[in-house]
N, C-alpha and C positions, 0 to 999 in steps of 0.2 A: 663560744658563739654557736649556738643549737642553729642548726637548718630543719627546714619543714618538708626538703626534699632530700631525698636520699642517696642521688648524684648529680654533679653539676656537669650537664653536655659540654665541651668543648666548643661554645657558641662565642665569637667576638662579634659586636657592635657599636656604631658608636651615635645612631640616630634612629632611636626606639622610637614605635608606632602604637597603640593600644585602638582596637577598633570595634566594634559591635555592630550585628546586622541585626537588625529588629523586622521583624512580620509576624503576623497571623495567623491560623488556619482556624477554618470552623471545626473544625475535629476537637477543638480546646472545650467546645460545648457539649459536645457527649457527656452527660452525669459521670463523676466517676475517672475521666480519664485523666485529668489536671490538677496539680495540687495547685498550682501557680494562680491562686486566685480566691478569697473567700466564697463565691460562687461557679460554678461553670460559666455563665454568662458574663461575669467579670471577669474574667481570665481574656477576655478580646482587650481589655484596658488596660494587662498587667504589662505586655511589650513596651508601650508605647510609657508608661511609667517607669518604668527601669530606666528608661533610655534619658529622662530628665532626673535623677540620681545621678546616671554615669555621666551625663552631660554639665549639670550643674550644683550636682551636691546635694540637692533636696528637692522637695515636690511643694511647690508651690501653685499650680496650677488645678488642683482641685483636693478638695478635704480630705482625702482618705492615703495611704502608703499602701501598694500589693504588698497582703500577706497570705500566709496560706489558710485552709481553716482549720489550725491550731494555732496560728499566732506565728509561724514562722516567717521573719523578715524576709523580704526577696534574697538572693546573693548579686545582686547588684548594688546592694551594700559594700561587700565586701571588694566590688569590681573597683567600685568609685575609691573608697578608703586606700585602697594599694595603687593608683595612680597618682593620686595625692602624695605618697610615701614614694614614690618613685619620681615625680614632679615630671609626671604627665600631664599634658589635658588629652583624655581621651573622646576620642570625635564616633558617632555613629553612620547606620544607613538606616532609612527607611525603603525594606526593601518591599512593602505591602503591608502598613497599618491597617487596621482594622479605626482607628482613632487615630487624626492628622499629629504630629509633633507639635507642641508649642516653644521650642526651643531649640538650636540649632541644629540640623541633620542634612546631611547630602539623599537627596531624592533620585531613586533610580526608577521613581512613574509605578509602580508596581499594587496593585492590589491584593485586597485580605485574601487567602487562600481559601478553596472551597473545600468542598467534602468530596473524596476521591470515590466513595462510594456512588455518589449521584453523578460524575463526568468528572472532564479534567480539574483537576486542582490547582495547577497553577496554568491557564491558556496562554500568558504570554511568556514562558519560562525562558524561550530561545530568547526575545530583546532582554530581558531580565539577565541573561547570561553573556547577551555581548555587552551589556550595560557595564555588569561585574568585570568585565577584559577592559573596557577603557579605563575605570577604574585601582584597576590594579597597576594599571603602565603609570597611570597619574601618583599615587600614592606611591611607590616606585622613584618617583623622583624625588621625594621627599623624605624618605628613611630608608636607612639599611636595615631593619629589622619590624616586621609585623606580625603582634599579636593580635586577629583577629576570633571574637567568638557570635556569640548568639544570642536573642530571645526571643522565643519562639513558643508559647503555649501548646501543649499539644504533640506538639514536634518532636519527641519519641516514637508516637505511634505512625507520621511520615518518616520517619528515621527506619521503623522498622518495616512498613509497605515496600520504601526503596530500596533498602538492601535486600528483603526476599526476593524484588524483581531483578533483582543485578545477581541473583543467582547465588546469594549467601543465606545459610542453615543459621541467621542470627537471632538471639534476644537480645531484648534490650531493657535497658535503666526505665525505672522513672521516678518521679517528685512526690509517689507516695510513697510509705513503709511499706502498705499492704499492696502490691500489686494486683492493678486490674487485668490482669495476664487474661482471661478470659474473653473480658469486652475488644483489647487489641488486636488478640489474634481472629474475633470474628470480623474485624471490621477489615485485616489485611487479609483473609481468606475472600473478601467479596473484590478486595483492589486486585488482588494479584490474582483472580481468576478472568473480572475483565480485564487485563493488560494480556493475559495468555491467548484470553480469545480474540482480540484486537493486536495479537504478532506486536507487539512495541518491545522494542529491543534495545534503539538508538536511548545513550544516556539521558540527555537533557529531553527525549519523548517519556523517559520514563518521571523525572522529575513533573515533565506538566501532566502528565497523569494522576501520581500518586505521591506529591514531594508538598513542598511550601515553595512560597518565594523567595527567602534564606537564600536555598540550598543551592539554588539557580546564580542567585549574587556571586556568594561565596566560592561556588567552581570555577566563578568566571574571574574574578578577583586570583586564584590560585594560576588560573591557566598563563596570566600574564606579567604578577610579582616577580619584579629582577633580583630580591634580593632575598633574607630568609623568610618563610612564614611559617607560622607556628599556629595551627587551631586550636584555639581555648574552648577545650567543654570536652563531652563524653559523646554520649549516645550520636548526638543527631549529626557532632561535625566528623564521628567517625562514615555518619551516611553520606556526607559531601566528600571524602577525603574517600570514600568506593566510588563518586561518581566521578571525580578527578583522575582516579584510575582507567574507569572504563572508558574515559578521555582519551586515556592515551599521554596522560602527564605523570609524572611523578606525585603519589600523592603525598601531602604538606604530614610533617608531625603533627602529633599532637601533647596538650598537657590537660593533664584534668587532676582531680580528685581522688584518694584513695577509698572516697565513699562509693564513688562509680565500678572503679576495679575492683570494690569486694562486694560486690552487687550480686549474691546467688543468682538472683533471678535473671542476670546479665548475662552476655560471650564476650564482654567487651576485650577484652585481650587476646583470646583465639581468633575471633572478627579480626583485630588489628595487625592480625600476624595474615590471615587469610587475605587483609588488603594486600599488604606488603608495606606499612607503616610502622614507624616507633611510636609509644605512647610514653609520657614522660608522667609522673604523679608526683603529687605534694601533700603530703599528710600535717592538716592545720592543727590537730589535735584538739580539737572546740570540746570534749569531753572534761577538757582541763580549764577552758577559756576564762569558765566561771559568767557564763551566758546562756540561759534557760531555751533561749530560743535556737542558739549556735549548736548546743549541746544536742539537739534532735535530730543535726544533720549526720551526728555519730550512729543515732537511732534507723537511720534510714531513710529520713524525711528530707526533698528538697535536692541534698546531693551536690548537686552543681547548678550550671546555670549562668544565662550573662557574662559569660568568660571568667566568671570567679574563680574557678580553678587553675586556670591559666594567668590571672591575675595574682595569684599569691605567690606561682611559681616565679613569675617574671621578676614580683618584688626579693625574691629568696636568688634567684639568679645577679642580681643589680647590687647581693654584697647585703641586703637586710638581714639581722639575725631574726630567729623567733620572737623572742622577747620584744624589737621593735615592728614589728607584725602585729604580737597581739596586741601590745599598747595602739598603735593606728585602730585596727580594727574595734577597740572597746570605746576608747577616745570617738569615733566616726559615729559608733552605733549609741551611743551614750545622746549623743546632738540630736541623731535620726528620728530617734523613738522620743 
């Protein structure tokens, strides 16, 4: 029985959670910085897409599936396929669509995030963050174990504003092969010099600054789970899991992808150690899948996303071997396309 991960934590459970915070930012429409969408301007529709895959298995609500533009499936593919395989139903947040849900989600009032470059980005980040605390006490009473992740367009490039202004030397991932390393770092050198000259210091002030509405949920969700949690993803929930820190909380694991952690252009593992976090990986091996589209995330394209990496480790924790991993996920992707 092959495993996709390399150790298994020491983690008991016995009433698993799988969750997703879906938002926005306009940052996803800078040319260039989102693979997460055949357009930059479609990239505001790809969250809100994902979230009816992980919610209900397919997209029925309008003609088209987020790919990227080369054809890469979302990995909310993959999110959905591995709760299936685990016999979840995994539930979302709409923590600030840019496009309303047409299918079930808990609403935490939140709007699309703006461009940090023009003013605040997320102006209601503190209700956004007690929102995520009632939230977390609720959820809470209903499993001892939460996988929660993301999707977020964009959301590298607030992943990286945030941690510069929390006083971290970080790179970060993204959803292309070729990094726009150039375009991000000018557009954090304008966020993190206004926050310098506006003294914002206070966590959740740097969030509504230079963050999304995620990142606000998600802290606030961390600050008040009774039980385990665990962030699914890379880059951006390693930015929520520094601002859980500068909380003042323990910040949450995480699991992701060995396409994230072998990310040249990334610090993700020195960042994780700089939080004072463990990061857990799961190597899907999609170079073998025998999936032309799976096969690019070996390439560098895409990476993670949607909790997918965290989603495959959960199902590889739950006792699934490889082999019925890849069956699910060829079997899911086979229906999708």
């Amino acid at each position: 029985m092959m495993s996709i991960i390399s150790e298994k934590p020491d983690l008991a459970f016995s009433r698993p959670m799988m969750g997703i915070v879906l938002g926005n930012t306009k940052i996803s429409t800078v040319p260039g910085i989102s693979a997460a969408g055949p357009t930059p301007e479609l990239t505001l529709a790809t969250s809100a897409l994902d979230g009816e895959i992980i919610v209900n298995g397919k997209i029925t609500s309008a003609p088209v599936v987020p790919v990227s533009p080369t054809g890469c499936a979302t990995p909310a593919t993959l999110t959905r396929a591995m709760a299936e395989l685990c016999g979840l139903q995994p539930f979302v947040v709409n923590a600030g669509l840019a496009f309303p849900p047409t299918y079930p989600a808990i609403d935490v009032y939140g709007a699309c995030g703006g461009d940090p470059r023009e003013g605040d980005a997320v102006p209601d980040a503190e209700a956004l963050y007690l929102r995520g605390k009632t939230l977390g006490t609720f959820l809470g009473e209903h499993s001892d174990f939460l996988l929660l992740g993301e999707s977020v367009p964009g959301g590298t490039t607030t992943a990286l504003c945030v941690l510069r202004a929390l006083g971290y030397t970080a790179n970060v991932s993204s959803s292309h092969v070729a990094h726009p390393t150039s375009v991000k770092e000018e557009i954090c050198a304008a966020v993190t010099s206004r926050i310098e000259t506006e003294n914002i210091t206070e966590p959740i002030a740097v969030v509504r600054a230079a963050g999304d509405p995620m990142m606000a949920v998600c802290a606030g969700i961390a600050a008040t789970y009774p039980g385990t949690l665990v962030y699914a993803g890379g880059t951006q929930m390693l930015a929520v899991a520094a601002v859980v820190k500068a909380l003042g909380h323990i910040p949450p694991k995480l699991a992701t992808t060995v396409y994230v952690r072998d990310d040249e252009n990334a610090t993700f593992e020195k960042t994780a150690a700089e939080i004072g976090t463990t990061a857990w990986f799961v190597d899907p091996d999609f170079g073998n899948i025998g999936h032309p589209g799976l096969a690019r995330y070996c390439a560098g394209e895409v990476k993670e996303g949607a909790g997918a990496g965290g989603a495959l480790w959960l199902a590889s924790m739950m006792g699934h071997p490889k082999a019925a991993i890849w069956e699910k996920i060829r079997e899911f992707m086979k229906d999708y396309s």
